[in-house]
C-alpha positions in Angstrom: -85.4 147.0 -14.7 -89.1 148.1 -15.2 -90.1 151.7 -14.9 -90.8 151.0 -10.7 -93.5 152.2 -8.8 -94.6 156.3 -8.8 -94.9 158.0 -12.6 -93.1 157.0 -15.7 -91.3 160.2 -17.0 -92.4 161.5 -20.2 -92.1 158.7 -23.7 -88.7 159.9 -25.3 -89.2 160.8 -28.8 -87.9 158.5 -31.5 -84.9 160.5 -33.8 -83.8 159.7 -37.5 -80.4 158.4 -37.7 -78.4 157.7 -40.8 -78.7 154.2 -42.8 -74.6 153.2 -41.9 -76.2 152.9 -38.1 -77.5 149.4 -38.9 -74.0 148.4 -39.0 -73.3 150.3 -35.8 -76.0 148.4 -33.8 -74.4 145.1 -34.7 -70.7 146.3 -33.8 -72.9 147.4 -30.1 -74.1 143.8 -30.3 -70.7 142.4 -30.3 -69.4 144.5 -27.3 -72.7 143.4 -25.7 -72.3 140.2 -26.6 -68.7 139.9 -25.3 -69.7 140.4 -21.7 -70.4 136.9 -21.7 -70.7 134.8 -25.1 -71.5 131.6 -22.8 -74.5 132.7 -21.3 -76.0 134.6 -24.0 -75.3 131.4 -25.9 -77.2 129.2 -22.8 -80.4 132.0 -22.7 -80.6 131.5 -26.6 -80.6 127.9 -25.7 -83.4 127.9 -23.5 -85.3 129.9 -25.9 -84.7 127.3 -28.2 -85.8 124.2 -26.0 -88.7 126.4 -24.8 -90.2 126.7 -28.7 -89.0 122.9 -29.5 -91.1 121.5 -26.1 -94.4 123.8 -27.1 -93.9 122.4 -30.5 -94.3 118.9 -29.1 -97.3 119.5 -27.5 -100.2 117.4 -28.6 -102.4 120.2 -30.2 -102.0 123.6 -30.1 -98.2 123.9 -29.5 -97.3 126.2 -32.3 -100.0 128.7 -31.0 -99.5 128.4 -27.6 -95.3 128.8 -28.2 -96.0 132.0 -29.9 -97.6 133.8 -26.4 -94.9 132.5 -24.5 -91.8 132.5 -26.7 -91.9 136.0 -27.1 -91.9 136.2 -23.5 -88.4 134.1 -22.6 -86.9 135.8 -25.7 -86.8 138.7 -23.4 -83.9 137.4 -21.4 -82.1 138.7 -24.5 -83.1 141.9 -24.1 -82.7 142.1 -20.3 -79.4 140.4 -20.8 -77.9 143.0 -23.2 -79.1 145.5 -20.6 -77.2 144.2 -17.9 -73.8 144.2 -20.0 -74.5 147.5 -20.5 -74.7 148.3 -17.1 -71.3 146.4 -16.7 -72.5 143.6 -15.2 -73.6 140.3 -17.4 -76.9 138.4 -18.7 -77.2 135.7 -16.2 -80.0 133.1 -15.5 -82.4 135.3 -13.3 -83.0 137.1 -17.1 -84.9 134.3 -17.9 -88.0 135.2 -15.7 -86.9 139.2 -15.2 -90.3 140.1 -18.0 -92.6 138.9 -14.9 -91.4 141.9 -13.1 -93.0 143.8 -16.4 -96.5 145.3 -16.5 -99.5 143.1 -17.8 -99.3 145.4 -20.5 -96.0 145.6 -21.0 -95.9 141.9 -21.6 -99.1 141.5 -23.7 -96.9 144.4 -26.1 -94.5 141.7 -26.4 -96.5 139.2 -26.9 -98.5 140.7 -30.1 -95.9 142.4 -31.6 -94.2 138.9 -31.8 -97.4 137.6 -32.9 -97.8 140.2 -36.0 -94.4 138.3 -37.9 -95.4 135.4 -37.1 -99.0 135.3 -38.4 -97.6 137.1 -41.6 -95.3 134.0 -42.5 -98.3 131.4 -41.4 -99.9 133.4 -44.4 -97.5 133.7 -46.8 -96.3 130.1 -45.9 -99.9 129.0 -47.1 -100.1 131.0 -50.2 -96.7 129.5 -51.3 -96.8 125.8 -49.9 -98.8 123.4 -48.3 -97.1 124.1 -44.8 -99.2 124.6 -42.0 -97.1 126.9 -39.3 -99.8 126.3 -36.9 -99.5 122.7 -37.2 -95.6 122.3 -38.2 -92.6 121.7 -35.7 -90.8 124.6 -37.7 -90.2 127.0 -40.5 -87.2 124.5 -41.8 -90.2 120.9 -42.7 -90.8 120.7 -46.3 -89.9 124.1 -47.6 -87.6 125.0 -50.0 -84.9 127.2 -49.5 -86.6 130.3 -51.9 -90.2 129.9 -49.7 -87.6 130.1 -46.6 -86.4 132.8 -47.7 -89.1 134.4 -48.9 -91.8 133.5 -45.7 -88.8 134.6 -43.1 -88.5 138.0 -45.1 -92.3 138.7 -44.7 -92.4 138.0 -41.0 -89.2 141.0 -41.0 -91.2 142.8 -42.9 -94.1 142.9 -41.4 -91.9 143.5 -37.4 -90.1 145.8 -38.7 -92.8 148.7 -37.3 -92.9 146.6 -34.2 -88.9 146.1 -33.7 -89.2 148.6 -31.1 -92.2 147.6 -29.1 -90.7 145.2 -26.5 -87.8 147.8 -25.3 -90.2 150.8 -25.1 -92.9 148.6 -23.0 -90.3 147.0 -20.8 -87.8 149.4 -20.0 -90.4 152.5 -20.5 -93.8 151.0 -19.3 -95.7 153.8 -21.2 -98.5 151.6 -21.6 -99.7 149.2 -24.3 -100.7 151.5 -26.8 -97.9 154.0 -26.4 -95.8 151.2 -26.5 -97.2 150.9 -30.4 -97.5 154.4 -31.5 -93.5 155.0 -30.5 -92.5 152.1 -32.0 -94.3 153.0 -35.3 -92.6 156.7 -35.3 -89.3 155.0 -35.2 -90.0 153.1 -37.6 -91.4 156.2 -40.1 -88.5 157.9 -39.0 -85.8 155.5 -39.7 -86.8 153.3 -42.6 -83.4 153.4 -44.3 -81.6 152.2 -41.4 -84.5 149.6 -40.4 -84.0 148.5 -44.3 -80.2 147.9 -44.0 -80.9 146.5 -40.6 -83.5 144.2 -41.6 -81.0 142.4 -44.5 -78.8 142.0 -42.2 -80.9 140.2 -39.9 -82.6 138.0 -42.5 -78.9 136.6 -43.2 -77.9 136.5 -39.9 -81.2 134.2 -39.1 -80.8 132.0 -42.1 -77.3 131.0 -41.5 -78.9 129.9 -38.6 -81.6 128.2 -40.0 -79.2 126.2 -42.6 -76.7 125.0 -39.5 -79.2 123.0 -37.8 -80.1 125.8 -35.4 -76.4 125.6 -33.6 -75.8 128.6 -35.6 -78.7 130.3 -33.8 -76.9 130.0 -30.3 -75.2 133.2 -31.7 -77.8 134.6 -34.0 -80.2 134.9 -31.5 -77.8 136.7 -28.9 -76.7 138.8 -31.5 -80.1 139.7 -32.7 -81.1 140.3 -29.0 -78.2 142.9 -28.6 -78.4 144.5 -31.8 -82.1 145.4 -31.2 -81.1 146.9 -27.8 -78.8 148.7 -29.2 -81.1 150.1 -32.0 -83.4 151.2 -29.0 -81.1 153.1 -27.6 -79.7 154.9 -30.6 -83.1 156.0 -32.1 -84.8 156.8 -28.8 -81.5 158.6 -27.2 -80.9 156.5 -24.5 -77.5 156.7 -22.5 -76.2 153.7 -20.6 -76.5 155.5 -17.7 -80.1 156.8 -18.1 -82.6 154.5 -16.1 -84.9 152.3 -17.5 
């Protein structure tokens, strides 16, 4: 699923689209998502466990889970692909970003890093909450700091929401991986906007039902940014990554 061995063909260039595509990336998600609700639902799971075991970690669990979160989250990604293709995310997803470059995989890695150091920061300005430290974004905060720390780590991604698509299924190197995902982003902030709202619900319903709500959120959120990818960048589901 990787670019393979040889030469990667040329970046494709980012496009603008319309703001009503937001919406159209999450009606993607759903067809996506359809292919097979269980095992989205059991990779979102496993994402899940994976950040709630780091967590538990003696010292140094909420750092170490954001270098390796980003990582497993992946199987979303490489899940949505495969319904694409007609086929279904299944469990082999889970470890399919090891096939990735080093690169590839460290783009992952700090783009995912970027949102959550911005809500560590705004979570300190605004409370005594220690994300470094905490088991979660949900201990001792009020629902306006949730609100308002979850919208700053969107805000700040948003640049980066493309990052992990173009390095995995592009391989056009780290910082390439960065410079298209940033023209996207200046090409397509009204739809990013409208997509970002609708994300920021979409996560805090999960957030307020105990995290069973995320089973779908995360899924959905998976799809939907695969589905952005290929709108702005012009990707067919036939074309290769």
């Amino acid at each position: 699923m990787t670019a393979g061995p040889g030469a990667s063909p040329p970046l494709r260039a980012p496009r603008a689209v319309p703001a009503s595509r937001a919406f159209a990336w999450y009606g993607e998600a759903m067809r996506l998502w359809r292919a097979s609700p269980g095992m989205f639902a059991v990779l979102a799971a496993i994402s899940m466990g994976t950040e709630l075991a780091l967590h538990l970690l003696p010292a140094g669990g909420a750092i170490v889970a954001q270098f390796v979160l980003p990582l497993v989250e992946c199987s979303l990604l490489y899940g949505s692909l495969a319904a694409d293709r007609g086929d279904k995310p299944r469990l082999k997803h889970l470890v399919a970003v090891l096939g990735a470059s080093r690169g590839a995989q460290a783009a992952v890695v700090v783009a995912g890093l970027a949102g959550f150091l911005a809500q560590v920061l705004v979570a300190r300005a605004l409370t005594d909450v220690d994300l470094l430290a905490s088991g979660g974004l949900s201990d001792n905060l009020t629902p306006t700091d949730l609100v308002v720390i979850v919208s700053a780590g969107i805000v700040v991604s948003l640049p980066l929401g493309f990052v992990a698509p173009v390095a995995l299924f592009d391989e056009p190197g780290f910082a390439n991986a960065f410079r298209a995902s940033v023209a996207a982003f200046t090409r397509n902030v009204a739809p990013l906007a409208v997509y970002a709202l609708l994300s920021l619900g979409l996560f805090l319903f999960g957030i307020v039902t105990s995290g069973l709500g995320l089973l779908l959120v995360l899924p959905w959120l998976g799809a939907s940014s695969y589905a952005a990818w290929k709108d702005v960048f012009g990707v067919a589901s036939t074309s290769r990554p």
